[in-house]
PQR file with spaces between the fields and no chain letter, atoms N, CA, C, O and H, PARSE charges and radii, in Angstrom:
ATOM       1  N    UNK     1      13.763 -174.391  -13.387 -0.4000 1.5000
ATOM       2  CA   UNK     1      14.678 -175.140  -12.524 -0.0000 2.0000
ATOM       3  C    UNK     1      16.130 -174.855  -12.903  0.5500 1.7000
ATOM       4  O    UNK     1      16.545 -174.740  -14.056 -0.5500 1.4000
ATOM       5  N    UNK     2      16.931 -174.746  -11.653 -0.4000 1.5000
ATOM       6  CA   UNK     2      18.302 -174.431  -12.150 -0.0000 2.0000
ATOM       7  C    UNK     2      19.262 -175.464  -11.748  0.5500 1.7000
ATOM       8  O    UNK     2      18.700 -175.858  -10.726 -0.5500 1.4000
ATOM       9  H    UNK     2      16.594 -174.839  -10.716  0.4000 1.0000
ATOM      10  N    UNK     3      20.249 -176.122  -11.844 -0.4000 1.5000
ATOM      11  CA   UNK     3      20.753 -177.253  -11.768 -0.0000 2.0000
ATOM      12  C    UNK     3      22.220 -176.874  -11.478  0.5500 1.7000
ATOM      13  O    UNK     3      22.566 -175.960  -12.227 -0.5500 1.4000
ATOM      14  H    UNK     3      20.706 -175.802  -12.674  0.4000 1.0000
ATOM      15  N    UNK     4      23.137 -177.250  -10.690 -0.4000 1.5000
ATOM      16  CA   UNK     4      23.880 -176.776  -10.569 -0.0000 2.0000
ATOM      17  C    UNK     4      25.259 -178.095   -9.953  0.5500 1.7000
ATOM      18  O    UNK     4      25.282 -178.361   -8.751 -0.5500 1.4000
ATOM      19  H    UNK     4      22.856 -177.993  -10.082  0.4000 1.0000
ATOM      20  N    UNK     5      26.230 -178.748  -10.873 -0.4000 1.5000
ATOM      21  CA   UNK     5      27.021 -180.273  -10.432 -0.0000 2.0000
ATOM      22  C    UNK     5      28.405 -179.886   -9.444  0.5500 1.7000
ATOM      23  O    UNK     5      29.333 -179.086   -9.561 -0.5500 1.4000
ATOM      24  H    UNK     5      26.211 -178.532  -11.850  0.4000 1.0000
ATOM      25  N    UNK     6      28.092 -180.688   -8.639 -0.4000 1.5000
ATOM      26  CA   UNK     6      29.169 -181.012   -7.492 -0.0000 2.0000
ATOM      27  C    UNK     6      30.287 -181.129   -8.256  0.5500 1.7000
ATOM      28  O    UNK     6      30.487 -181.858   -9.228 -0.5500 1.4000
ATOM      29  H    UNK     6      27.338 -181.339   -8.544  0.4000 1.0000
ATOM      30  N    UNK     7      31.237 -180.070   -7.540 -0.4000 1.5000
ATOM      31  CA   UNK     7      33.025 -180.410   -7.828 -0.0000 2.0000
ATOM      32  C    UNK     7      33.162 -182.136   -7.771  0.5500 1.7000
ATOM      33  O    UNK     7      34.191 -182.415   -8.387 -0.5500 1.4000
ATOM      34  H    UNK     7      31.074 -179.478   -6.750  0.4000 1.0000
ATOM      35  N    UNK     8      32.709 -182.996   -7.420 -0.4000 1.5000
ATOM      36  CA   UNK     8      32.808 -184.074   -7.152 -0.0000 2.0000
ATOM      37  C    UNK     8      33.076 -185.431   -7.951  0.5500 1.7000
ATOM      38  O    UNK     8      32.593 -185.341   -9.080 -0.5500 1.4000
ATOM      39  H    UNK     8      31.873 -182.769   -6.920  0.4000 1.0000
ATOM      40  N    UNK     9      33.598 -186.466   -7.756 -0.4000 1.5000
ATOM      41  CA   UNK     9      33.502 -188.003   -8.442 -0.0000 2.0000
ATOM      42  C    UNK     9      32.395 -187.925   -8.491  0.5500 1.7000
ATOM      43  O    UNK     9      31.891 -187.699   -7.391 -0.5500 1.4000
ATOM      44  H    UNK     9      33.991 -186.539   -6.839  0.4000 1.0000
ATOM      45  N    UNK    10      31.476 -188.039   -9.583 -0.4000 1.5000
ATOM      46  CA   UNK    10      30.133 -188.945   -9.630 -0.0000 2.0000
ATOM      47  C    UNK    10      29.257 -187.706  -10.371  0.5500 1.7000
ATOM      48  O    UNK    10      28.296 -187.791  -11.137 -0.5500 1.4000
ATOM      49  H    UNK    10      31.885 -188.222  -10.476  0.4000 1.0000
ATOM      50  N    UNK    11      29.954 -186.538   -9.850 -0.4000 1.5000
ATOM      51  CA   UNK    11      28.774 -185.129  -10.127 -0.0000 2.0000
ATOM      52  C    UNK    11      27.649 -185.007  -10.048  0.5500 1.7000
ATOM      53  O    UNK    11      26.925 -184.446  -10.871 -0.5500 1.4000
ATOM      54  H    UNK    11      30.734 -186.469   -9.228  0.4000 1.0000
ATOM      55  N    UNK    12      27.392 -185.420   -9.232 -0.4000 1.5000
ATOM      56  CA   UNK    12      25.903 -184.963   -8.693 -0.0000 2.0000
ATOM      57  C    UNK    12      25.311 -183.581   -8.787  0.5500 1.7000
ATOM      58  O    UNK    12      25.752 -182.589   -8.207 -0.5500 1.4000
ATOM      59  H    UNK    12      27.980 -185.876   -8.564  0.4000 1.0000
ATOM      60  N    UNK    13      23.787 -183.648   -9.943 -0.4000 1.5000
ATOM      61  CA   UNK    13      22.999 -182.493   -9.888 -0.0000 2.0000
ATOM      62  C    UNK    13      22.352 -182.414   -8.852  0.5500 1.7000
ATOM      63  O    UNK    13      22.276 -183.386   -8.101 -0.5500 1.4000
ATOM      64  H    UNK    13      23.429 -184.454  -10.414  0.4000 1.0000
ATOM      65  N    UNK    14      21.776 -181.313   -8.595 -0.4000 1.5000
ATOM      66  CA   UNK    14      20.686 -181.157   -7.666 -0.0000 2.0000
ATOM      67  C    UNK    14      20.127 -179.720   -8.349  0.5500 1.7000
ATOM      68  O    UNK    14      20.459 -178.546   -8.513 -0.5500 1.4000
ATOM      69  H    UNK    14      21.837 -180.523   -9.206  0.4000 1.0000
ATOM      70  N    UNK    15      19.054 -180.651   -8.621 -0.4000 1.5000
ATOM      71  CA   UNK    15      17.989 -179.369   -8.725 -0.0000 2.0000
ATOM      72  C    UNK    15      17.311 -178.254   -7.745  0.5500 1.7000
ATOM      73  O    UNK    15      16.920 -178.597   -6.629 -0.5500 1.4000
ATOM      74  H    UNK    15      18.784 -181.604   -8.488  0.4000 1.0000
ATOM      75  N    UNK    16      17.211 -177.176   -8.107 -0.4000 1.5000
ATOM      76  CA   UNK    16      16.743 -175.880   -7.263 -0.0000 2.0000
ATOM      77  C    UNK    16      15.183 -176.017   -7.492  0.5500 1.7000
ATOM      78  O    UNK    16      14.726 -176.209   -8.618 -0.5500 1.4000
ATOM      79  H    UNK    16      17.529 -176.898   -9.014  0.4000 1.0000
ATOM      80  N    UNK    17      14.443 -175.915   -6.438 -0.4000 1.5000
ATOM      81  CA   UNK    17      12.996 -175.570   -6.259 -0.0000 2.0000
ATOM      82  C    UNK    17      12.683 -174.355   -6.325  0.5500 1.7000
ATOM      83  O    UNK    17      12.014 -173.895   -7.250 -0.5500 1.4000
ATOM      84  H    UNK    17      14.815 -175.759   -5.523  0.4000 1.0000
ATOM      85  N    UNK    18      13.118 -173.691   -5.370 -0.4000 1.5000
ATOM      86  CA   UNK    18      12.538 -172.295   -4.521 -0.0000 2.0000
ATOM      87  C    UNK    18      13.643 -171.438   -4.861  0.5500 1.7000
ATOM      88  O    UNK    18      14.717 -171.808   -5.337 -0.5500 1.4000
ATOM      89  H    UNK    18      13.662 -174.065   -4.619  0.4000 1.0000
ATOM      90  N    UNK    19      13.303 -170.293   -4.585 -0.4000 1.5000
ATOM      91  CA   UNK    19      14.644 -169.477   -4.667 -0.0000 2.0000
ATOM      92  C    UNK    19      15.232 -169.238   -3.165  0.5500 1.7000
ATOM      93  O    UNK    19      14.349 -169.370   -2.318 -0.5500 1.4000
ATOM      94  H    UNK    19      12.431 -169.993   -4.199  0.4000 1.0000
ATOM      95  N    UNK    20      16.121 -169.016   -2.799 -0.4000 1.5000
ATOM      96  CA   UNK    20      16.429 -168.902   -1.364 -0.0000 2.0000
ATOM      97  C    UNK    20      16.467 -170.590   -0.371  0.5500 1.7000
ATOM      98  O    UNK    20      17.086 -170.616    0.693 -0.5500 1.4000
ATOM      99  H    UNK    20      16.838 -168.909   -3.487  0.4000 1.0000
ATOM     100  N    UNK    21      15.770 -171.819   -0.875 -0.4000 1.5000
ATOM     101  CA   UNK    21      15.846 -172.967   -0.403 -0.0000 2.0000
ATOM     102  C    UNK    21      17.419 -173.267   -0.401  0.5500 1.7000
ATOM     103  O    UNK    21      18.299 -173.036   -1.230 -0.5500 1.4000
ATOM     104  H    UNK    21      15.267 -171.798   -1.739  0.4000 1.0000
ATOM     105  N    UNK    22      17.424 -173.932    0.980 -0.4000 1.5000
ATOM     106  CA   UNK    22      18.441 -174.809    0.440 -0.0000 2.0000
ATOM     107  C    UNK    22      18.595 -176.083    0.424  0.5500 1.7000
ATOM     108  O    UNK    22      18.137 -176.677    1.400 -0.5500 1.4000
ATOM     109  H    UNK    22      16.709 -174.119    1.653  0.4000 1.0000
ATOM     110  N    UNK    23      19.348 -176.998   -0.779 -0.4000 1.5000
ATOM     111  CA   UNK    23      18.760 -178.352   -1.132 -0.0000 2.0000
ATOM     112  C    UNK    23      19.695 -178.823   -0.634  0.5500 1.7000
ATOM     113  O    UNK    23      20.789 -178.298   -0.844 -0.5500 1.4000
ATOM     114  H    UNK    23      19.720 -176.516   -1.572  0.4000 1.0000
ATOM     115  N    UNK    24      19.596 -179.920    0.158 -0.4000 1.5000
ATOM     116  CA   UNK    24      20.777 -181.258    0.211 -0.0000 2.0000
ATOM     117  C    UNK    24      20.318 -182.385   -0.049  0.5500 1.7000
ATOM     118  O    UNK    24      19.316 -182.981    0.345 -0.5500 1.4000
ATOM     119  H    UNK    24      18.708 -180.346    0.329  0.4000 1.0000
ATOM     120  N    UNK    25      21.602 -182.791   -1.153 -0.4000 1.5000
ATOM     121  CA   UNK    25      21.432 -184.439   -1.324 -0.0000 2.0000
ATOM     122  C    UNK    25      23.037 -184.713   -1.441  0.5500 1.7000
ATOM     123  O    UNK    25      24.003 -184.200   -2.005 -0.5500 1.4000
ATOM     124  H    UNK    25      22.416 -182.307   -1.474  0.4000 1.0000
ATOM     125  N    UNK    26      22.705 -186.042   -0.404 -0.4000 1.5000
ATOM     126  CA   UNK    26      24.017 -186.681   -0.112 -0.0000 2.0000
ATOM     127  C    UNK    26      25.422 -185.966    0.553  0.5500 1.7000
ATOM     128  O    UNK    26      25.883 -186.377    1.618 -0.5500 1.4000
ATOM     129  H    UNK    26      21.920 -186.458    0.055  0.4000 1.0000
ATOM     130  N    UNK    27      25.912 -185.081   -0.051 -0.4000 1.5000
ATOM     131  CA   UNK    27      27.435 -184.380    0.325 -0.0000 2.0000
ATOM     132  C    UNK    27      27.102 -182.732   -0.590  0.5500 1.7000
ATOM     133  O    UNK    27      28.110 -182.131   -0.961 -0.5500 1.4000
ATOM     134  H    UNK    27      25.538 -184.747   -0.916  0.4000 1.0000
ATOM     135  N    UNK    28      26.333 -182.378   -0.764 -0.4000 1.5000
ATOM     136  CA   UNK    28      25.957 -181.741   -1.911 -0.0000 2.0000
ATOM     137  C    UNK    28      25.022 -180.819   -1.212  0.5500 1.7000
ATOM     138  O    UNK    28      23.926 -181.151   -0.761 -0.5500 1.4000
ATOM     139  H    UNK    28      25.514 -182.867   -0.463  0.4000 1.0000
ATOM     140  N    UNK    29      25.639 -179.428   -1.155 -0.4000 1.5000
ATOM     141  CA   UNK    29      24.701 -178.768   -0.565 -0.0000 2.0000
ATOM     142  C    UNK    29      24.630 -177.221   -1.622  0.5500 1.7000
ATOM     143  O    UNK    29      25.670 -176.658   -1.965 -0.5500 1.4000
ATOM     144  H    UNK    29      26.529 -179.158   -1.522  0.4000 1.0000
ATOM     145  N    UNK    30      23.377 -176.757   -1.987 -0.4000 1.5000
ATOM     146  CA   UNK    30      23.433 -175.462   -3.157 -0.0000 2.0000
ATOM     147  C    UNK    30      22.612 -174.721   -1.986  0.5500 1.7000
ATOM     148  O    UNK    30      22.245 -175.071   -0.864 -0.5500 1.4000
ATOM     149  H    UNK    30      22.532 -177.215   -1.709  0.4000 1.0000
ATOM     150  N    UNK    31      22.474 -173.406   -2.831 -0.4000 1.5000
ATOM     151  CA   UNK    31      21.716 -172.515   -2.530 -0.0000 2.0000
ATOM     152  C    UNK    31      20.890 -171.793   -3.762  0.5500 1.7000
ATOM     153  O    UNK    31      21.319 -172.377   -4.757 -0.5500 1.4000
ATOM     154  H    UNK    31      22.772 -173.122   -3.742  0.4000 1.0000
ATOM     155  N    UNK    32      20.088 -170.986   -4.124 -0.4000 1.5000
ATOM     156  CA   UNK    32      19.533 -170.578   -5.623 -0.0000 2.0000
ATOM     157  C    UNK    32      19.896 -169.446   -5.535  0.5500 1.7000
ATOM     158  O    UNK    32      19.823 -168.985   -4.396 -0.5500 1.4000
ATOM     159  H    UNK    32      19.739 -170.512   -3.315  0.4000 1.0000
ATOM     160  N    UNK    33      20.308 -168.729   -6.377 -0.4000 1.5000
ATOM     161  CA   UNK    33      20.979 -167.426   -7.313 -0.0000 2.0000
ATOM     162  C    UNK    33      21.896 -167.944   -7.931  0.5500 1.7000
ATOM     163  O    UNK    33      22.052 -169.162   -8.023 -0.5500 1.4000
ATOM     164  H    UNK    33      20.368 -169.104   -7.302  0.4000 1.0000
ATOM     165  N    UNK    34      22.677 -167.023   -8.472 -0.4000 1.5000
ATOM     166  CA   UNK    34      23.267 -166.788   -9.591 -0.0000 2.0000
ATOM     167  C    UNK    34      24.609 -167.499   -8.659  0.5500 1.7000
ATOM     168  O    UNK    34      24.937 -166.888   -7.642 -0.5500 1.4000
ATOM     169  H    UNK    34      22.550 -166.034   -8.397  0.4000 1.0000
ATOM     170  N    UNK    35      25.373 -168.793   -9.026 -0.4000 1.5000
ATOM     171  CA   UNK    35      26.101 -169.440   -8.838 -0.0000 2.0000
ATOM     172  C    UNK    35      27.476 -169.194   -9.080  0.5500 1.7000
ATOM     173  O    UNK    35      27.755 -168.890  -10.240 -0.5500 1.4000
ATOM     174  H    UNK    35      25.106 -169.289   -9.852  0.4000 1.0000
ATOM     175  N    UNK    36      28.621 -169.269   -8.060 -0.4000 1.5000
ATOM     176  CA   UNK    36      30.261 -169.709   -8.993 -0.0000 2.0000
ATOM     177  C    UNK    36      30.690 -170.791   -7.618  0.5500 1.7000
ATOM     178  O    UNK    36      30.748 -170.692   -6.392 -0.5500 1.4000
ATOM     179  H    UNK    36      28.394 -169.517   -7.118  0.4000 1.0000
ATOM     180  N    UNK    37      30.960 -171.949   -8.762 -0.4000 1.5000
ATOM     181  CA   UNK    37      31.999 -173.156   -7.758 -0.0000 2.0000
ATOM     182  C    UNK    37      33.190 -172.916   -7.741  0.5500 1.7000
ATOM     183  O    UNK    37      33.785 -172.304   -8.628 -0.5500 1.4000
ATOM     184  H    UNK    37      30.913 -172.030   -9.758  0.4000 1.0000
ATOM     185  N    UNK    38      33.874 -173.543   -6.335 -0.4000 1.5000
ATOM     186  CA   UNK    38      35.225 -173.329   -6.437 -0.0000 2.0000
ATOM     187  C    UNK    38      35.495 -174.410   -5.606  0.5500 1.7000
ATOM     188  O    UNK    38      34.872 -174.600   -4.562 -0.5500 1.4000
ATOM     189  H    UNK    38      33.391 -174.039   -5.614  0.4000 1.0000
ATOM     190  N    UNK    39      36.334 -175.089   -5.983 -0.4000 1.5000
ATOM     191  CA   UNK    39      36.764 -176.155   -5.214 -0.0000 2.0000
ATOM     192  C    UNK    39      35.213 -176.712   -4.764  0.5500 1.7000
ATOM     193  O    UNK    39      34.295 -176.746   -5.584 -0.5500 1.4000
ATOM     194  H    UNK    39      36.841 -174.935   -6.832  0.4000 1.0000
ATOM     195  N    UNK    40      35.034 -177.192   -3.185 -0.4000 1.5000
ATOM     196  CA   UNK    40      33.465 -177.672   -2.760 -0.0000 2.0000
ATOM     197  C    UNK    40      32.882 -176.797   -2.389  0.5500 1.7000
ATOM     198  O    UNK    40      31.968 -177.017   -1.595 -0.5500 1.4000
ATOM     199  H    UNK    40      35.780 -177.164   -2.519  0.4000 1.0000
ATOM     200  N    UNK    41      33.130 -175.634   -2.750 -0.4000 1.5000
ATOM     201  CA   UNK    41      32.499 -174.617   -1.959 -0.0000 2.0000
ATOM     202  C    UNK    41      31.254 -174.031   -3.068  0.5500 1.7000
ATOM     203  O    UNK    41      31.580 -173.862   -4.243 -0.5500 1.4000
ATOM     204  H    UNK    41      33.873 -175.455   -3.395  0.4000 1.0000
ATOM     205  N    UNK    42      30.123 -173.795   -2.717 -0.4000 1.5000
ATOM     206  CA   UNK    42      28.940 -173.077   -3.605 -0.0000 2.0000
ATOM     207  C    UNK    42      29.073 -171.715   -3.067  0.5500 1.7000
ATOM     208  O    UNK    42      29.253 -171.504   -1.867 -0.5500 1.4000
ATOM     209  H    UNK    42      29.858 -173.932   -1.763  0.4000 1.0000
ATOM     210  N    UNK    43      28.968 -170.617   -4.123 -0.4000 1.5000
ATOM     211  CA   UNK    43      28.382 -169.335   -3.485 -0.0000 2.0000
ATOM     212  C    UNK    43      27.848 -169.015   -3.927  0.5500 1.7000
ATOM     213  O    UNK    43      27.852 -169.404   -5.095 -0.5500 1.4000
ATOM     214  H    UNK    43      28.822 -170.788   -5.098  0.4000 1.0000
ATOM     215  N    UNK    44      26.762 -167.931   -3.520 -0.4000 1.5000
ATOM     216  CA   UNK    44      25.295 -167.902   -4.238 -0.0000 2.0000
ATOM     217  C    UNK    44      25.263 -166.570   -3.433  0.5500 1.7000
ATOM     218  O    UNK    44      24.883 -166.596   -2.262 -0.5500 1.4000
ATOM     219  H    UNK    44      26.759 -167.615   -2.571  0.4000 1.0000
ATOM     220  N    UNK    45      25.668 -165.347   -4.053 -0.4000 1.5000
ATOM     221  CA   UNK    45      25.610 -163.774   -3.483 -0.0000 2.0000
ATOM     222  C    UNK    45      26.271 -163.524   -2.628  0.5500 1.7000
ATOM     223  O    UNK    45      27.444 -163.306   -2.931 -0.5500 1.4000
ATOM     224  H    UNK    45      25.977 -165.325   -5.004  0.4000 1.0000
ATOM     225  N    UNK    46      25.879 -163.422   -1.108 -0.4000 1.5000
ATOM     226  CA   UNK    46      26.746 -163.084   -0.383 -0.0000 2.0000
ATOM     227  C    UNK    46      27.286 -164.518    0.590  0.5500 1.7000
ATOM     228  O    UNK    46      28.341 -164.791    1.162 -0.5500 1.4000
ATOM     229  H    UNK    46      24.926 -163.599   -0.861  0.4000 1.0000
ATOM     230  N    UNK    47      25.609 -165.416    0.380 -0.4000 1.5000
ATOM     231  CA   UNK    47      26.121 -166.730    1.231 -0.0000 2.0000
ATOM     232  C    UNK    47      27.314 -167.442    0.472  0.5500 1.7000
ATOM     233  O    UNK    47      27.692 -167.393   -0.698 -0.5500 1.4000
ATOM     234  H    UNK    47      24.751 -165.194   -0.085  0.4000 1.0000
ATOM     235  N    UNK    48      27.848 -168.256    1.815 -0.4000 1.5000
ATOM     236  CA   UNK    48      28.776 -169.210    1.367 -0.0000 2.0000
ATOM     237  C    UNK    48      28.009 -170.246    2.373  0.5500 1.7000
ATOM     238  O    UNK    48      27.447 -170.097    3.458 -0.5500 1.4000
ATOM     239  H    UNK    48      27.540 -168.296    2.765  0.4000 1.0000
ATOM     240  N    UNK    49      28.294 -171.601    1.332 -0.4000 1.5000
ATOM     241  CA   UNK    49      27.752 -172.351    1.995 -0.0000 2.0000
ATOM     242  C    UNK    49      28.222 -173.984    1.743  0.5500 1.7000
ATOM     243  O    UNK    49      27.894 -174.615    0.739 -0.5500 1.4000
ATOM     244  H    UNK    49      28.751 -171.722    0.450  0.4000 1.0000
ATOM     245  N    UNK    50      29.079 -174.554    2.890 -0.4000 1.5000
ATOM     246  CA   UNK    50      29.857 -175.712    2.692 -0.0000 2.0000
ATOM     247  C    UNK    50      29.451 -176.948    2.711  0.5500 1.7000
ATOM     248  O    UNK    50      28.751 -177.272    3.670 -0.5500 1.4000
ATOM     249  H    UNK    50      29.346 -174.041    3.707  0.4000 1.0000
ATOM     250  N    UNK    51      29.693 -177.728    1.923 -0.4000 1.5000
ATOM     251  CA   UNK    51      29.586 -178.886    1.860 -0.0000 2.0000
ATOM     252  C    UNK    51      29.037 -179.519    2.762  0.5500 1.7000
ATOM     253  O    UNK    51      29.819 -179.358    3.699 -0.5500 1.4000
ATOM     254  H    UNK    51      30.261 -177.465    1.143  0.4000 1.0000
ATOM     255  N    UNK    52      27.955 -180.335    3.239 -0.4000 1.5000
ATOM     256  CA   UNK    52      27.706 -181.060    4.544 -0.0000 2.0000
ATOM     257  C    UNK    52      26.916 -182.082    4.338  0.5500 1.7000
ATOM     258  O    UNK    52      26.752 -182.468    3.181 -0.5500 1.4000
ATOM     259  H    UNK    52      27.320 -180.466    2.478  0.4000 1.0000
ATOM     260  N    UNK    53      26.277 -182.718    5.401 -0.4000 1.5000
ATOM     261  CA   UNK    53      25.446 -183.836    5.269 -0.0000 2.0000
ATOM     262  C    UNK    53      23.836 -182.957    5.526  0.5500 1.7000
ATOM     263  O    UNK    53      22.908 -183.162    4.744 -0.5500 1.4000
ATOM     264  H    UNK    53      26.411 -182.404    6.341  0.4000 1.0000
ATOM     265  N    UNK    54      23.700 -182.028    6.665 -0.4000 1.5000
ATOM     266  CA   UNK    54      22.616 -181.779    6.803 -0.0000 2.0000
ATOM     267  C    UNK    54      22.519 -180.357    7.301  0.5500 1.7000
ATOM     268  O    UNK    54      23.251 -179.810    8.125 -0.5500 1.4000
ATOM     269  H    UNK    54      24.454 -181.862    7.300  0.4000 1.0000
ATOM     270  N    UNK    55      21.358 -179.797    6.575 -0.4000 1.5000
ATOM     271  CA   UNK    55      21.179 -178.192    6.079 -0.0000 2.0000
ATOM     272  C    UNK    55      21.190 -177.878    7.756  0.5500 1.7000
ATOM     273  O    UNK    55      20.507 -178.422    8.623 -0.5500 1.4000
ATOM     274  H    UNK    55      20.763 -180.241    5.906  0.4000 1.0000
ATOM     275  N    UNK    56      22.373 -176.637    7.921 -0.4000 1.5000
ATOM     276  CA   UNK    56      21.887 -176.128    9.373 -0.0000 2.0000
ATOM     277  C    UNK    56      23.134 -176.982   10.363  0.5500 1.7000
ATOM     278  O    UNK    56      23.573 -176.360   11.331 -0.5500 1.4000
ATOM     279  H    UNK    56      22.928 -176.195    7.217  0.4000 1.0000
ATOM     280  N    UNK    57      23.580 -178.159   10.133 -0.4000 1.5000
ATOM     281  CA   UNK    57      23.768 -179.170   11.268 -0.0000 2.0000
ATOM     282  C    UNK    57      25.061 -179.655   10.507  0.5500 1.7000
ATOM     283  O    UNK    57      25.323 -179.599    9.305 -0.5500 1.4000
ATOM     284  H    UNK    57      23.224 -178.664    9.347  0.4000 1.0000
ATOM     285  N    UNK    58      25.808 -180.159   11.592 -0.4000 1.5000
ATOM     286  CA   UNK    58      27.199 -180.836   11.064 -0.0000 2.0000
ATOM     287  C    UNK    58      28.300 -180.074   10.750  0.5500 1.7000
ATOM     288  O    UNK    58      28.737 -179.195   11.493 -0.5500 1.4000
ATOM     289  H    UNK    58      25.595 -180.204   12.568  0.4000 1.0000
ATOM     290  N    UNK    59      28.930 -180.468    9.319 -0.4000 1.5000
ATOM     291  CA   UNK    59      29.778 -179.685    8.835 -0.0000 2.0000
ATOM     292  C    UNK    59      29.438 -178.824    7.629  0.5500 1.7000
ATOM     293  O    UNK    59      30.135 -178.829    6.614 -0.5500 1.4000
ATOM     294  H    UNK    59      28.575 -181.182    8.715  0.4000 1.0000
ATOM     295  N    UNK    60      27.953 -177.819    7.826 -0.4000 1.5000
ATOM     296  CA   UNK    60      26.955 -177.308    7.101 -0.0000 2.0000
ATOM     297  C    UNK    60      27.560 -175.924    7.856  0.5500 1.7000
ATOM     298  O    UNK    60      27.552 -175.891    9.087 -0.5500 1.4000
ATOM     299  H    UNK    60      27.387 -177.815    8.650  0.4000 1.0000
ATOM     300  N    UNK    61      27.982 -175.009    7.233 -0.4000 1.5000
ATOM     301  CA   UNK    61      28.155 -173.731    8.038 -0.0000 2.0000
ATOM     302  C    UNK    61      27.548 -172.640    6.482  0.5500 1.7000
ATOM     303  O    UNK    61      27.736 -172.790    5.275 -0.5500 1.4000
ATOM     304  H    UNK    61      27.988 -175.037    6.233  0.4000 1.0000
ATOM     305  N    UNK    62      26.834 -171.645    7.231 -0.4000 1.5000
ATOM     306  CA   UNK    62      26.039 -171.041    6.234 -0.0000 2.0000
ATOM     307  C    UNK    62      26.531 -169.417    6.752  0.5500 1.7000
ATOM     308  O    UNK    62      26.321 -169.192    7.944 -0.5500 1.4000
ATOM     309  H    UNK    62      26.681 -171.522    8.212  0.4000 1.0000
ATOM     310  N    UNK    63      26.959 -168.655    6.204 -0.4000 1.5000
ATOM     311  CA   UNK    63      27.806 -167.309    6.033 -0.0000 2.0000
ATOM     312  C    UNK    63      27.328 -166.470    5.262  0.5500 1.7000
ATOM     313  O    UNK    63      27.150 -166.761    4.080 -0.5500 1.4000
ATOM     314  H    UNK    63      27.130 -168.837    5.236  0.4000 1.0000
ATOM     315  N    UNK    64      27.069 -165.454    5.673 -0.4000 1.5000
ATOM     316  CA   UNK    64      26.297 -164.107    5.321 -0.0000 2.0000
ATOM     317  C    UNK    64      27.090 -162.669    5.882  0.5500 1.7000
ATOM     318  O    UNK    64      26.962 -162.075    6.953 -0.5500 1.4000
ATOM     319  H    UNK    64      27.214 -165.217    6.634  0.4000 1.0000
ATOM     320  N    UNK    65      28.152 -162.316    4.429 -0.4000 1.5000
ATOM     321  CA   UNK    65      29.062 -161.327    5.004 -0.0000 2.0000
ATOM     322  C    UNK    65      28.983 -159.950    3.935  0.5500 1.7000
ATOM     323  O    UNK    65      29.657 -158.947    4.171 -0.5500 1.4000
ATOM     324  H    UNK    65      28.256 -162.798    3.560  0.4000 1.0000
């Protein structure tokens, strides 16, 4: 399991299951590989993937460049 804490007040972990899953809890959205945070932003290879409430939906935008 790889664990990876929100830029955030409170820091929220979220644990990785799968490789390629992506987990949301609460405001907190990861992806699995090899990680760097910056500000709220997770990147995980080539995705970028923003902050949101729900995987896919909202203010969830998932980028592959």
């Amino acid at each position: 399991m790889v664990s990876v804490s929100a830029p955030v007040a409170g820091m929220v972990v979220v644990p990785i299951p799968v490789a390629g899953d992506i987990v949301v809890a609460g405001d907190m959205v990861v992806v699995a590989g090899d990680m760097v945070v910056a500000g709220g932003i997770v990147v995980a290879g080539d995705i970028v993937v923003v902050a949101g409430d729900i995987a896919g939906l909202g203010d969830v935008m998932v980028v592959v460049g």
